[in-house]
N, C-alpha and C positions, 0 to 999 in steps of 0.2 A: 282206576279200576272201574269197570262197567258194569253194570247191572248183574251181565252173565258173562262168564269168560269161557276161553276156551285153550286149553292147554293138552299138547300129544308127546306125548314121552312111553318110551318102549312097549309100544304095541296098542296103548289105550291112551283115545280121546276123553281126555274129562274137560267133563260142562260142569260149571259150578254155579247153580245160585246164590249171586253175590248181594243180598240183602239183609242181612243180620237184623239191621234195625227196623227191619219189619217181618222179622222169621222167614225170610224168605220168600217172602208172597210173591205173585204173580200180578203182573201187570200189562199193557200195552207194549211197552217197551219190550217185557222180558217176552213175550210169546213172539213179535218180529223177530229178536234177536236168537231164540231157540230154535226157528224156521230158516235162517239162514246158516246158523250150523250145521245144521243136516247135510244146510248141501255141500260146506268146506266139507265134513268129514266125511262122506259118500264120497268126495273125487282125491279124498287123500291115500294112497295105497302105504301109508307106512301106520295109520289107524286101521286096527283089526278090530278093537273093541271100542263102542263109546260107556262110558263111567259118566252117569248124572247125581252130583250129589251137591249139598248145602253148603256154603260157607258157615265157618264154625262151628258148635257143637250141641249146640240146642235144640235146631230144629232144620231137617231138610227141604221144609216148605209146606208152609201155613194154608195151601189153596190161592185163591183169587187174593188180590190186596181189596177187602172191604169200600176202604178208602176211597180205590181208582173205580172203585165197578158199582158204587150204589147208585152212582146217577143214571145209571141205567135205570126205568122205573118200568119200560111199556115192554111185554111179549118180543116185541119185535126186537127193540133192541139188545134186550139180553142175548137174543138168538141170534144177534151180529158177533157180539162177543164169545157164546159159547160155539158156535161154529168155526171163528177165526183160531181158538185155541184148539178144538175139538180135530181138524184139519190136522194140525201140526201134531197130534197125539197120535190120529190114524196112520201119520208119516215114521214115527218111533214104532209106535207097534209093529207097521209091515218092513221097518228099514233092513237093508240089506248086509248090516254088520249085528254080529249079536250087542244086546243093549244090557245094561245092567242101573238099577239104580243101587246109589250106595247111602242108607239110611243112619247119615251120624248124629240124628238127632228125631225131635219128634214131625211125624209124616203125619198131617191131616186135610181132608178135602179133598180140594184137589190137587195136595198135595200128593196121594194114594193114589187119584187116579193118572199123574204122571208116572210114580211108581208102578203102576199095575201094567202102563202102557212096556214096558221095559219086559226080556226075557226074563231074568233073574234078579233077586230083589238082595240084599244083602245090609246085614244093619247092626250100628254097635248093638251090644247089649243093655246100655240104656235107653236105647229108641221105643218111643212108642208110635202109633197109627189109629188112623179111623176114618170112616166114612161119614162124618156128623154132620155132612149137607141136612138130612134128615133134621134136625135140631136147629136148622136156619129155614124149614119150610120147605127149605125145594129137595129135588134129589142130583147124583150126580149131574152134571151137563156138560161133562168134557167128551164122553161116549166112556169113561170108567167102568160103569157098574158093568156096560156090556162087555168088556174087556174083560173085567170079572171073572166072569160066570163062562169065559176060554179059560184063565187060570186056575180055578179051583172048583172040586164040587161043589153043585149048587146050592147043596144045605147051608157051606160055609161061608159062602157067598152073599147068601139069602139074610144071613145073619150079621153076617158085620155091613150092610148094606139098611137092613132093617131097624138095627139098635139105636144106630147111631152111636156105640158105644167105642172108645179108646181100649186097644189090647197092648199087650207087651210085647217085645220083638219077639220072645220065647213062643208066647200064645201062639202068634204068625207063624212061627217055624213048623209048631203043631198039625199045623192042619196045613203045611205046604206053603202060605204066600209067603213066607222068607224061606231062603235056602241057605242061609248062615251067618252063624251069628260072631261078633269078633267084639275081644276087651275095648273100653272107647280107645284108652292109649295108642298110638300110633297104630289108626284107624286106616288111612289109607295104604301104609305100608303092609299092612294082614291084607287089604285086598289084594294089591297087586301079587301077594305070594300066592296068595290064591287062586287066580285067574291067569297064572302062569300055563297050565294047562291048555288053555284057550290059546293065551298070545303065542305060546310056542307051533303052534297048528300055520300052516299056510292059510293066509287070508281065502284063496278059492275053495278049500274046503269047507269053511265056516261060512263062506257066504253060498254055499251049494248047498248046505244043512238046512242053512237059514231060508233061502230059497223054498224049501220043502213044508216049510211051516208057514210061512206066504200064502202059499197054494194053495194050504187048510182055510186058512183065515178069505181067502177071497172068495172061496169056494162058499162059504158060510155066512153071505152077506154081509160082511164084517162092516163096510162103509156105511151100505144103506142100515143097520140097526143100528149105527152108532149116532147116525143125524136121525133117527127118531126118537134117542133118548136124548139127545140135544132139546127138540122139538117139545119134549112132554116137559125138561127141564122150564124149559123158557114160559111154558102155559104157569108153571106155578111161582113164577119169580115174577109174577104180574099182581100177584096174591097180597090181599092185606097180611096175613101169615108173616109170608117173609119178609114184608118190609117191616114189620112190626118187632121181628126177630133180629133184622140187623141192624136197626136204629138202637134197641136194648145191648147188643151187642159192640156198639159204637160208642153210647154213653158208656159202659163201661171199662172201655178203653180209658175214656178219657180220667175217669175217677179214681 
């Protein structure tokens, strides 16, 4: 099994991050191989919807793997990395099948901001989320937090972006960034009954809906605001701040 896989059965493409033993996290590996599914499921016509969600049950993805991404230390090269991912997010946002991510576990970082990039968000009821780039010094840098503030008023936005703080899938649902919520127990299964509605639709429908929302998003400088918060990312991941936050974040991993 690899990194990410990619399985289509009755109408929906699921991508699964396959990294348990690191929650999921995000790597080099996983951002090529999330760039090239796009494009199987873009020329597959028997995928109407792509389903992004975690292997296991703990967590749908921890953000960047610390790990793979601290040696990055200079402006620059962070901004190699968050552009190379940030690309591939702008490709989910504008893709041309509705996206969904499916929250079986806890979503943070840039974990969020994978989920943010997705039409609809969906999540057990033990899932929690957060934006706590804030609490490592920097802020989003995948183009999330601007993806954001497209999905939800900007109070609420402003807030789970600002706190840095972990909310519950419930919390989410409150205020709009989750649209539902499902027992963890046969978690995938309540999707797919769910999203029956969608699969049932002709794929040109959904991609002529979807189309429509494209058109908002282009219209609205979606690419160029998204590589300027790339941009302001990268100025602060140069920062004694956050190397000092995920070196304390690293030892205690290890302890």
């Amino acid at each position: 099994m690899g990194k990410l896989t990619l399985n289509v059965e009755n109408g929906i493409a699921w991508v699964t991050i396959n990294r348990p033993e690191k929650r999921n996290a995000i790597d080099f590996d996983v951002i090529q191989m999330l760039d090239a599914y796009l494009d199987e499921i873009e020329k597959n016509n028997e995928a109407k919807l792509l389903v992004i969600t975690g292997a296991g049950d703990k967590a749908f993805c921890s953000g960047g793997d610390l790990s793979a991404f601290h040696g990055l230390k200079t402006s620059e090269q962070a901004f190699e990395m968050l552009y190379s991912m940030g690309r591939v997010l702008y490709r989910l946002c504008t893709f041309e099948k509705p996206t969904v991510a499916l929250l079986n576990g806890t979503a943070v970082g840039g974990g969020c901001e994978i989920a943010t990039a997705c039409d609809f968000r969906l999540a057990s009821e033990n899932a929690k989320l957060g934006f706590i780039q804030g609490s490592l010094g920097i802020t989003t840098g995948w183009g999330g937090g601007t993806m954001l503030y497209e999905r939800l008023e900007s109070p609420h936005a402003m807030h789970l972006l600002m706190t840095s703080k972990l909310i519950t899938a419930s919390e989410g649902k409150k205020i709009g960034y989750i649209q539902h919520t499902f027992t963890p127990v046969c978690l995938k299964e309540q999707a797919v009954e769910y999203l029956k509605p969608y699969t049932s639709q002709h794929l040109t429908v959904l991609r002529a809906y979807k189309q429509a929302f494209v058109e908002k998003l282009v219209e609205s400088n979606l690419k160029t605001r998204m590589r300027k918060e790339m941009e302001r990312c990268a100025h602060l991941w140069d920062s004694k701040e956050h190397h000092e936050a995920v070196d304390r974040f690293l030892e205690k991993k290890k302890s």
